[in-house]
C-alpha positions as CSV (number, residue, x, y, z in Angstrom):
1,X,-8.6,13.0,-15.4
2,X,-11.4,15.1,-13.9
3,X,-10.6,17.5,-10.7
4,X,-12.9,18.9,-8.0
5,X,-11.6,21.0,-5.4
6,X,-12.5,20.0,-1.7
7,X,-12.1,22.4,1.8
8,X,-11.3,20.1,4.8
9,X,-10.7,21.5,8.3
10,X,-8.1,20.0,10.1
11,X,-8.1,19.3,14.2
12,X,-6.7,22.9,14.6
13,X,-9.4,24.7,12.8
14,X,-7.3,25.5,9.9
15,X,-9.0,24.7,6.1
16,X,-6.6,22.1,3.5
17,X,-6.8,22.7,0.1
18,X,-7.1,19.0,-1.6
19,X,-7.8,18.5,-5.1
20,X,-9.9,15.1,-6.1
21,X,-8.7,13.7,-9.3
22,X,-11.0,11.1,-11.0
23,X,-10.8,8.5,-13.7
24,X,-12.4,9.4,-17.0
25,X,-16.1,7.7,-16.1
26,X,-15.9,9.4,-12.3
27,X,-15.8,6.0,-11.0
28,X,-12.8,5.1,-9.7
29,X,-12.2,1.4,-7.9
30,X,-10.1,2.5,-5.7
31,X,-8.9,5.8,-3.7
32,X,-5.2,6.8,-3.5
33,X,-4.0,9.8,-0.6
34,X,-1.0,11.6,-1.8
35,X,1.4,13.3,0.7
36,X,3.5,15.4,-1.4
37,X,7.2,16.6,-0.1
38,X,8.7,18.8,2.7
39,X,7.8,22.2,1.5
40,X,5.9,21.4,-2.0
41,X,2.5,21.2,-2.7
42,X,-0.4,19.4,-3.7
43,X,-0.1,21.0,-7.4
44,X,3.7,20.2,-7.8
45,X,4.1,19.0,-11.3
46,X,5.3,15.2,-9.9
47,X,2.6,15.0,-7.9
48,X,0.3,15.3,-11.1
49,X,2.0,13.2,-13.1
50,X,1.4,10.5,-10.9
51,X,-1.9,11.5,-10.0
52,X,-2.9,11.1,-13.9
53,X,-0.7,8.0,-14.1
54,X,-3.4,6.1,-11.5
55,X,-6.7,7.9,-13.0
56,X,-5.7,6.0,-16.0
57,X,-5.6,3.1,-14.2
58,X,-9.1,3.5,-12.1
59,X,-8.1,5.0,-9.2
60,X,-9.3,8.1,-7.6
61,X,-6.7,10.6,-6.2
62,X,-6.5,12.6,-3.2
63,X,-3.9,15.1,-2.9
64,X,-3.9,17.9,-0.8
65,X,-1.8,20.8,0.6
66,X,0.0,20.3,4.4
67,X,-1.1,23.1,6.8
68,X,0.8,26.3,5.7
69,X,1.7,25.0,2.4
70,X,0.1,25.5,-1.2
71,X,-3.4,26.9,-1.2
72,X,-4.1,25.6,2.9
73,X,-4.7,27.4,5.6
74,X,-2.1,28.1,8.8
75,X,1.6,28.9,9.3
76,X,4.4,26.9,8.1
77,X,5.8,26.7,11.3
78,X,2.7,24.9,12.1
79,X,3.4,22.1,9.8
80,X,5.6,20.6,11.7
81,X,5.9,16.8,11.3
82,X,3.7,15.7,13.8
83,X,1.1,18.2,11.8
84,X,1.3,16.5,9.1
85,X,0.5,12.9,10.4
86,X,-2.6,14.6,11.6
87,X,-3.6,16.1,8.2
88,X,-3.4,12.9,6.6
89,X,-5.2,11.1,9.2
90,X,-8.1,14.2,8.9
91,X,-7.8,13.8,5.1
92,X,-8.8,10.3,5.2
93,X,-11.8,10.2,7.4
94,X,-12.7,12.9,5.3
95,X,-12.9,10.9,2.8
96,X,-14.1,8.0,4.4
97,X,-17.4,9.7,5.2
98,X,-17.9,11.6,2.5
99,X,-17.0,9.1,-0.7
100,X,-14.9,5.8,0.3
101,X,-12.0,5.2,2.4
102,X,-8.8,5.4,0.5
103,X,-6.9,2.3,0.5
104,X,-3.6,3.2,-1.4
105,X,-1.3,5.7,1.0
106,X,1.4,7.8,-0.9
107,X,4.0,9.8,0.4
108,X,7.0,11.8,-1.1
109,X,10.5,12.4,0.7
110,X,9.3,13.7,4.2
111,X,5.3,12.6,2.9
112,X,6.6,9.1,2.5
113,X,7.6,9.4,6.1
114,X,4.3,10.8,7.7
115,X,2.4,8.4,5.2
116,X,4.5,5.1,6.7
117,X,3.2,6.7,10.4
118,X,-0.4,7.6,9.5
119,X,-0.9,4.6,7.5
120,X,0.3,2.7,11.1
121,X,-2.8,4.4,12.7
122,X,-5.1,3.6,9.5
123,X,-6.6,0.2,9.6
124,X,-8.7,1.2,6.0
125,X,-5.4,1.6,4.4
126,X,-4.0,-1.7,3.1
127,X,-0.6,-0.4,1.3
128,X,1.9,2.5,1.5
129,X,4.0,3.6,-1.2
130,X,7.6,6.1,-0.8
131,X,9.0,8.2,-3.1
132,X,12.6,9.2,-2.2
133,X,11.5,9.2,1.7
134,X,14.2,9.5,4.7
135,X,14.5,6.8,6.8
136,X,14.8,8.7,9.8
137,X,12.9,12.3,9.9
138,X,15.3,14.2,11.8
139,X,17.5,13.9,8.2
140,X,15.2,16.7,7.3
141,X,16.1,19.5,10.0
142,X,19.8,19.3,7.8
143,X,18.3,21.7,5.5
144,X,17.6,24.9,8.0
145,X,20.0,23.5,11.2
146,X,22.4,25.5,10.2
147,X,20.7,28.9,10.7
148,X,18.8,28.3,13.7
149,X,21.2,27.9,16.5
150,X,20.5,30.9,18.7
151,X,16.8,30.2,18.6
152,X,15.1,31.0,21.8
153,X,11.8,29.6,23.2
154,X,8.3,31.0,22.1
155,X,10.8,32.7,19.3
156,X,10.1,32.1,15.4
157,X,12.9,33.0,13.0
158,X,12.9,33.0,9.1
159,X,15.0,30.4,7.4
160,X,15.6,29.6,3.8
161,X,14.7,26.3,2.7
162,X,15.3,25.3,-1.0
163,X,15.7,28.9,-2.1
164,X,12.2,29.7,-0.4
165,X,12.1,31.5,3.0
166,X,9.9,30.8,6.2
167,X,9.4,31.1,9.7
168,X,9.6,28.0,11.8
169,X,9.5,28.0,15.7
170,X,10.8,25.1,18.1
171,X,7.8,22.9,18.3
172,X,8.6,22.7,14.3
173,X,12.0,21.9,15.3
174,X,11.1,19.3,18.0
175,X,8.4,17.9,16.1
176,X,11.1,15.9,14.1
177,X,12.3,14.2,17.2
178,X,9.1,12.9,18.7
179,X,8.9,9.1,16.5
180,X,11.2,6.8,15.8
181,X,10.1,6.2,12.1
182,X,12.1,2.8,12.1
183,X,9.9,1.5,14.8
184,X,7.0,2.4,13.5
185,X,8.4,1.2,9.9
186,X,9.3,-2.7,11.5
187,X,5.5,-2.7,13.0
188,X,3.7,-1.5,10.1
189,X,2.7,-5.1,8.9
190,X,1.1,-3.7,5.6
191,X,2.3,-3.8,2.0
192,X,5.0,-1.2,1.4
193,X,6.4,-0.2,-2.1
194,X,10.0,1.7,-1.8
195,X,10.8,3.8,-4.4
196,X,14.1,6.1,-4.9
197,X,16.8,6.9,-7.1
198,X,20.3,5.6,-6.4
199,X,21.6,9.3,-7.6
200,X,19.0,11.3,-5.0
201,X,20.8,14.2,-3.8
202,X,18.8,15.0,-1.5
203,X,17.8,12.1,0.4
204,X,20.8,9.1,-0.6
205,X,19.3,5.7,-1.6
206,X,21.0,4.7,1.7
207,X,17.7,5.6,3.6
208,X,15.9,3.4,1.0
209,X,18.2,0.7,2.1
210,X,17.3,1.1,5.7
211,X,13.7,1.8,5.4
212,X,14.0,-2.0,3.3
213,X,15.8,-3.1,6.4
214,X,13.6,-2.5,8.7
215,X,10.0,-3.5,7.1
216,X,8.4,-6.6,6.9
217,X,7.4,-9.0,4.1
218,X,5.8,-8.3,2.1
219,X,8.2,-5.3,1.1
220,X,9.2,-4.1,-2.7
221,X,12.1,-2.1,-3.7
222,X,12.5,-0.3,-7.2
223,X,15.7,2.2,-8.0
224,X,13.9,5.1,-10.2
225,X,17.2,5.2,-12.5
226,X,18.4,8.5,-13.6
227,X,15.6,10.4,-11.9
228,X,16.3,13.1,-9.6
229,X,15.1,13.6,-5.8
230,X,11.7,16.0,-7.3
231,X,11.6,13.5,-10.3
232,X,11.2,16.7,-12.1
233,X,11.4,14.7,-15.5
234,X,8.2,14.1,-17.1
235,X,8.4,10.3,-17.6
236,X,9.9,9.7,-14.6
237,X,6.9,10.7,-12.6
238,X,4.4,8.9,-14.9
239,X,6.4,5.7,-14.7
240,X,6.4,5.8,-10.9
241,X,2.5,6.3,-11.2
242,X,2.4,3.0,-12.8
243,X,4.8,1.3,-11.5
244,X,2.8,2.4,-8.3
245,X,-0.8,1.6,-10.0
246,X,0.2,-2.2,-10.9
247,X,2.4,-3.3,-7.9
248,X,-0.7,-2.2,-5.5
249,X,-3.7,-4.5,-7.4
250,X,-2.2,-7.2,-5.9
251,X,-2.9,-6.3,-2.6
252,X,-6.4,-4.9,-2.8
253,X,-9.4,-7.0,-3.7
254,X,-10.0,-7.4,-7.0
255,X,-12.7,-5.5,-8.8
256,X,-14.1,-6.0,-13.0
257,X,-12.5,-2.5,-15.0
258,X,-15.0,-0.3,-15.2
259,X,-12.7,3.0,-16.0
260,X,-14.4,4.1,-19.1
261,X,-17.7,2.0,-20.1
262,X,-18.2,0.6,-23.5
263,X,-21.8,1.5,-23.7
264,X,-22.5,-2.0,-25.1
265,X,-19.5,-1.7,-28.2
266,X,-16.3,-3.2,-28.2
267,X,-14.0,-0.2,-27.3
268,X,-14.3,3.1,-26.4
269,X,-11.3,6.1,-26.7
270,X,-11.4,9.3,-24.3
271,X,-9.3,11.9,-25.0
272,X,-9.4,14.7,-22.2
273,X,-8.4,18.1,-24.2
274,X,-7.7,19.9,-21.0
275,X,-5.2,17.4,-19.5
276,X,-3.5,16.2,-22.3
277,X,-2.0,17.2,-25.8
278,X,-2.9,13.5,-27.7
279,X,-2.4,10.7,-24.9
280,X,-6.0,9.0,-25.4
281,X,-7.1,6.4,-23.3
282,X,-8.8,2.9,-25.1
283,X,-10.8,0.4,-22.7
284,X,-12.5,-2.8,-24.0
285,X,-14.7,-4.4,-21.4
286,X,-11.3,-5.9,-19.7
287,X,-8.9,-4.4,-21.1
288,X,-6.9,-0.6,-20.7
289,X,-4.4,0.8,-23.4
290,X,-3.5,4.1,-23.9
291,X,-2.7,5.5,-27.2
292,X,-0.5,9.0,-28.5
293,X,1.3,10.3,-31.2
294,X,5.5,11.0,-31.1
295,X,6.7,14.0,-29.6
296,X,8.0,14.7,-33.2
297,X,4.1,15.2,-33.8
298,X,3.3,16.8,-30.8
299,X,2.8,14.4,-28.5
300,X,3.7,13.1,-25.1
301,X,5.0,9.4,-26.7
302,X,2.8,7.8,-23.9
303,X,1.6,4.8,-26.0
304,X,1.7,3.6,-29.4
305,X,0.3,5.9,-32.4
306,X,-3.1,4.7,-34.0
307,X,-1.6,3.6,-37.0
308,X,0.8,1.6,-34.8
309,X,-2.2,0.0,-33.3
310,X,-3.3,-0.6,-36.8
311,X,-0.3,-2.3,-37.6
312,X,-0.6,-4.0,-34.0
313,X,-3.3,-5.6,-34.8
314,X,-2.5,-6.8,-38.4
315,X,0.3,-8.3,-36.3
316,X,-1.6,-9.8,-33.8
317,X,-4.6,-11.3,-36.1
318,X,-1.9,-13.1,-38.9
319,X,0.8,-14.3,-35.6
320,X,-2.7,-16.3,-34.6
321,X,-4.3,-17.5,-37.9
322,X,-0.4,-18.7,-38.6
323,X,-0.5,-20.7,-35.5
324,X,-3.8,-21.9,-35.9
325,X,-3.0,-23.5,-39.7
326,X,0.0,-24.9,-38.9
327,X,-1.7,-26.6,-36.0
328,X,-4.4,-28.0,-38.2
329,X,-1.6,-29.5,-40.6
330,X,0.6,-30.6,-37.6
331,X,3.8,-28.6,-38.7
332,X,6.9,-28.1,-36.8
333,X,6.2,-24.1,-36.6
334,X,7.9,-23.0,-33.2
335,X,7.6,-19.2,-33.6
336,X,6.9,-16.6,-36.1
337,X,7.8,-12.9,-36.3
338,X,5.5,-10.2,-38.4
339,X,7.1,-6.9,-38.7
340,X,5.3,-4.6,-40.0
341,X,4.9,-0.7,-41.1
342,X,2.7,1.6,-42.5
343,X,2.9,4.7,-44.8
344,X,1.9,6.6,-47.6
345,X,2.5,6.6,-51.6
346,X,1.2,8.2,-54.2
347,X,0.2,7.0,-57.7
348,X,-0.2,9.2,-60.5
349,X,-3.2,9.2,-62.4
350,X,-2.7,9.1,-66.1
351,X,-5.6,10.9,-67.0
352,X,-5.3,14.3,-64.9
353,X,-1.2,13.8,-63.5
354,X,-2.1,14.6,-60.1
355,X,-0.5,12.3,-57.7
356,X,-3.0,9.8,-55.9
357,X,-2.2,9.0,-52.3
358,X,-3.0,5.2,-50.8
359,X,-1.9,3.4,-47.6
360,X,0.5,1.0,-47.9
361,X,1.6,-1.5,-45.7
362,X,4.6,-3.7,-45.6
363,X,4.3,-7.3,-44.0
364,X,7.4,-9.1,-43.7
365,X,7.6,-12.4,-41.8
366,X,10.6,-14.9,-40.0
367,X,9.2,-18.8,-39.1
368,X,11.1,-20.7,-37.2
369,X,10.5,-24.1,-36.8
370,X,11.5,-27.1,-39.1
371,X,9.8,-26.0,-42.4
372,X,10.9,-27.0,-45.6
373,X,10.0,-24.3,-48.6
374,X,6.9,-25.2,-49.6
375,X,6.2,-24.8,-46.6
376,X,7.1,-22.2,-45.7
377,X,5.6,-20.6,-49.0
378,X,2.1,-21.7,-47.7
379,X,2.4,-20.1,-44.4
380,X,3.3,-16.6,-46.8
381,X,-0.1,-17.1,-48.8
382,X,-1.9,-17.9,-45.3
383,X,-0.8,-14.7,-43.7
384,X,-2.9,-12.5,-46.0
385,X,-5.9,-14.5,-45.4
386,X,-6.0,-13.4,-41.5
387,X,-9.5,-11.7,-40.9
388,X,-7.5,-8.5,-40.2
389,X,-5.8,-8.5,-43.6
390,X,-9.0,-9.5,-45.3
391,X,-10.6,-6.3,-43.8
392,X,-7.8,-3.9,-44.5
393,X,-7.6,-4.6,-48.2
394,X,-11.9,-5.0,-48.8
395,X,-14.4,-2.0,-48.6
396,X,-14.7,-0.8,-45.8
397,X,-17.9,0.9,-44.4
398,X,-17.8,3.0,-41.0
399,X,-21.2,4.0,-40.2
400,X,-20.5,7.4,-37.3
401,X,-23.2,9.0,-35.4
402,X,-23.7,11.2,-32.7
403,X,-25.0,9.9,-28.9
């Protein structure tokens, strides 16, 4: 994931802060806006996760800091609710002008709100996703109510929100009483993706219900189990990302993967040192995999470990050359199983007793099917003779050079 930092004046002369994050090749398909949560920012651990989460899928990601949040411009009490509809909707033609129109809206908690209403007034934007989002916005005043009851007009008073203080006035107050969020949620008529954890503290998967409730087909609902209202957990945050990245292809037109390009080989890897301990992304001309090592190793345990796609592909190439055979000879082979694993022994050479290490791979096998033992023995002999196998145990040559 690359990053370039962009200023963007908003309709009240204040500048936003909002980072773009692009896929590995700087060509994304498709552009994603993030609205992060009530009194985060742009650089909130969650919201990178998931930004990284659709980078590795080809999208290009948007997020940006509210007025008087982060590293924007403006008073917190000028981010009222109402404010923040307007930053999004500033954001976007932004974008719109200067590099394509985003297409993917993303909000969390009190962003999922404002994204749901801006995406309304957005005819470029063809789906909006929530993360932990309140069905109705005046939910939100619950956290400062309490300590604002003798506030007079033109007044501002400090309150503490989430162990953080700020000033807020009444137009910040009022501001969350101005739209009716479950109107504007039945009339929508776009795509909407509802994410939220049934053990949210914060916001209760009850507004999830309603927000459900209220939209239109086509609507999708997915529980974010064990994850907490900030999905402060690592994974959880890059599982929404993806979860996010795949349900939205099938609502925007569909383009050839051009994430990372082959250069005219058969795969490429990218590994982004800055971003990432191991997690390395692999692309083939259609295809996108990622590959890391175990945390045990230092790792973020994103995707298999190269040796497990080494064994993956052992398995893959003698599943199909068992099929194929069996076809040919019109045997009753339903399924097969190849489990594999690979490690290390040493052998020690007579000569100077120093121990020798070589690879060494186990392939074990289960048919099913109705296969008597010779059979059965055949099939055995056949799975070394997979073009995989044949490679793994001949001389090798890998010619590297530098481009």
């Amino acid at each position: 994931m690359k990053s370039n930092i962009i200023r963007i004046q908003n309709t009240k002369g204040f500048f936003l802060e909002a980072t773009l994050d692009l896929p590995a090749n700087q060509k994304p398909n498709y552009f994603a806006l993030f609205a992060h949560c009530f009194t985060c920012h742009s650089n909130f651990n969650a919201v990178r996760n998931i930004s990284k989460s659709l980078t590795a899928n080809g999208f290009g990601v948007i997020r940006f800091d509210f007025t008087g949040l982060g590293k924007s411009e403006g008073e917190f009490a000028e981010s009222h609710f109402s404010a923040n509809i307007e930053d999004i909707i500033t954001v976007h033609n932004y974008f719109k002008e200067h590099f394509e129109a985003p297409s993917l809206l993303i909000g969390h908690s009190l962003g999922g709100a404002a994204a749901i209403v801006a995406a309304s007034k957005l005819t470029d934007i063809k789906a909006v996703a929530t993360i932990g989002t309140p069905s109705n916005i005046e939910h939100t005043k619950k956290h400062f109510i309490t300590q604002i009851e003798d506030l007079k007009p033109n007044e501002k008073v400090k309150v503490n929100i989430g162990g953080r203080p700020f000033y807020i006035d009444n137009d910040f107050i009022e501001g969350f009483s101005t739209i009716k969020l479950n109107e504007v949620i039945h009339s929508l008529r776009k795509p909407i993706l509802i994410l939220h954890s049934p053990i949210d503290t914060i916001v209760s998967i009850n507004n999830a219900h309603e927000i459900y409730h209220n939209a239109m087909h086509p609507k999708s609902f997915i529980s974010l189990n064990k994850a907490d209202h900030l999905l402060t957990n690592e994974k959880d945050s890059r599982y929404t990302g993806n979860l996010i990245s795949n349900w939205v292809l099938h609502y925007l037109p569909e383009k050839e993967n051009i994430m990372l390009s082959t250069e005219g080989e058969q795969v490429v890897g990218y590994l982004n040192l800055n971003e990432y301990n191991f997690t390395t992304q692999i692309q083939t001309n259609s295809h996108n995999l990622v590959a890391d090592e175990p945390e045990s190793f230092g790792g973020d345990n994103f995707g298999p470990s190269p040796y497990e796609f080494l064994n993956a592909s052992l398995a893959a190439c003698t599943a199909m050359t068992l099929k194929l055979y069996a076809q040919r000879k019109k045997w009753d082979l339903k399924e097969v199983y190849v489990y594999l694993t690979h490690s290390k022994k040493h052998l020690v050479d007579m000569d100077n007793e120093q121990p020798q290490y070589i690879d060494y791979i186990t392939k074990k096998l289960t048919f099913e099917g109705n296969l008597d033992e010779s059979q059965r023995l055949k099939l055995k002999e056949i799975a070394s003779r997979c073009p995989v196998h044949k490679t793994l145990v001949s001389s090798v040559v890998i010619e590297t050079e530098l481009i």
